[in-house]
N, C-alpha and C positions, 0 to 999 in steps of 0.2 A: 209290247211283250210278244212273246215267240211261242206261235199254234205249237200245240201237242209235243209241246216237252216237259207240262210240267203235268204232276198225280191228280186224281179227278180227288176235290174236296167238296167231300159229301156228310151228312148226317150220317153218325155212330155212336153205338151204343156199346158205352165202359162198364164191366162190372167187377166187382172187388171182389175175388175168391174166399177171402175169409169172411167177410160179413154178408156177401148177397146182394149189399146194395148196386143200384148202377142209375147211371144217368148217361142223359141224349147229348150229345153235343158236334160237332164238325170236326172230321179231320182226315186226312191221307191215309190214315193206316187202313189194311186191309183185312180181312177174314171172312172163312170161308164157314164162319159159323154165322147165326141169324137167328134173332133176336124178335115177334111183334110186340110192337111197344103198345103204350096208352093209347095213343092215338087212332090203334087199325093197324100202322103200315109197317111194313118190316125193315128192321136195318141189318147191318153188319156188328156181329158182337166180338167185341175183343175184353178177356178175363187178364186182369192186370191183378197179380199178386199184391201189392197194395195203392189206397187212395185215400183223399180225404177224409173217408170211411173210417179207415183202419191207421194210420198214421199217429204216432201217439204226439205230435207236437198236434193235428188237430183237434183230435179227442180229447185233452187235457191229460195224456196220462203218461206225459213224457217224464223222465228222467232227470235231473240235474248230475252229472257225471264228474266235473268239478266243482268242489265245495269249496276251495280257493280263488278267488281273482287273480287274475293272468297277467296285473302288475305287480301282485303282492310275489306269486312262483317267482316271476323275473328278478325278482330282489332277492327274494331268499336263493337262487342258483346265484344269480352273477354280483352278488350287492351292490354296492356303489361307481363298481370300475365305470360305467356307462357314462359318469361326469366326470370322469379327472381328465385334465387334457391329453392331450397325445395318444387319445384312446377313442376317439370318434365323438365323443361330447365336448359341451361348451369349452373355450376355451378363457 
């Protein structure tokens, strides 16, 4: 591997602007804001507008957006044609 060309990966600290929460973990990104955590020491803080936190597939408070199956759509737009020969289905 080749000295100082790649970003110093260090402990930082995520926090999620709408809930508050945050957690410690490793990464490249950078800022110039600062955080002391649990432990005493201080990290670098980066406010990420959402995360695990706030995510509504985490939270349980997601959406189902279609209420049909996406083989039942495909039948009802294209019907059948999909199997008749000469049309890219079995032959």
């Amino acid at each position: 591997m080749k000295k100082d060309i790649h970003p110093e990966y260090r402990p930082v600290v995520f926090q999620d602007s709408l809930t508050g929460d945050a957690f410690l973990t490793r990464s490249t990104a950078t800022s110039e804001r600062t955080i002391t955590w649990a432990d005493g020491r201080t990290y670098p803080l980066l406010v990420v507008d959402i995360s695990s936190y706030s995510h509504p597939f985490w939270t349980g408070r997601g959406r189902v957006l279609d209420s049909e199956g996406r083989v039942e759509k495909f039948r009802r737009r294209y019907g059948d044609r999909a199997g008749r020969p000469g049309r890219g289905g079995p032959a």
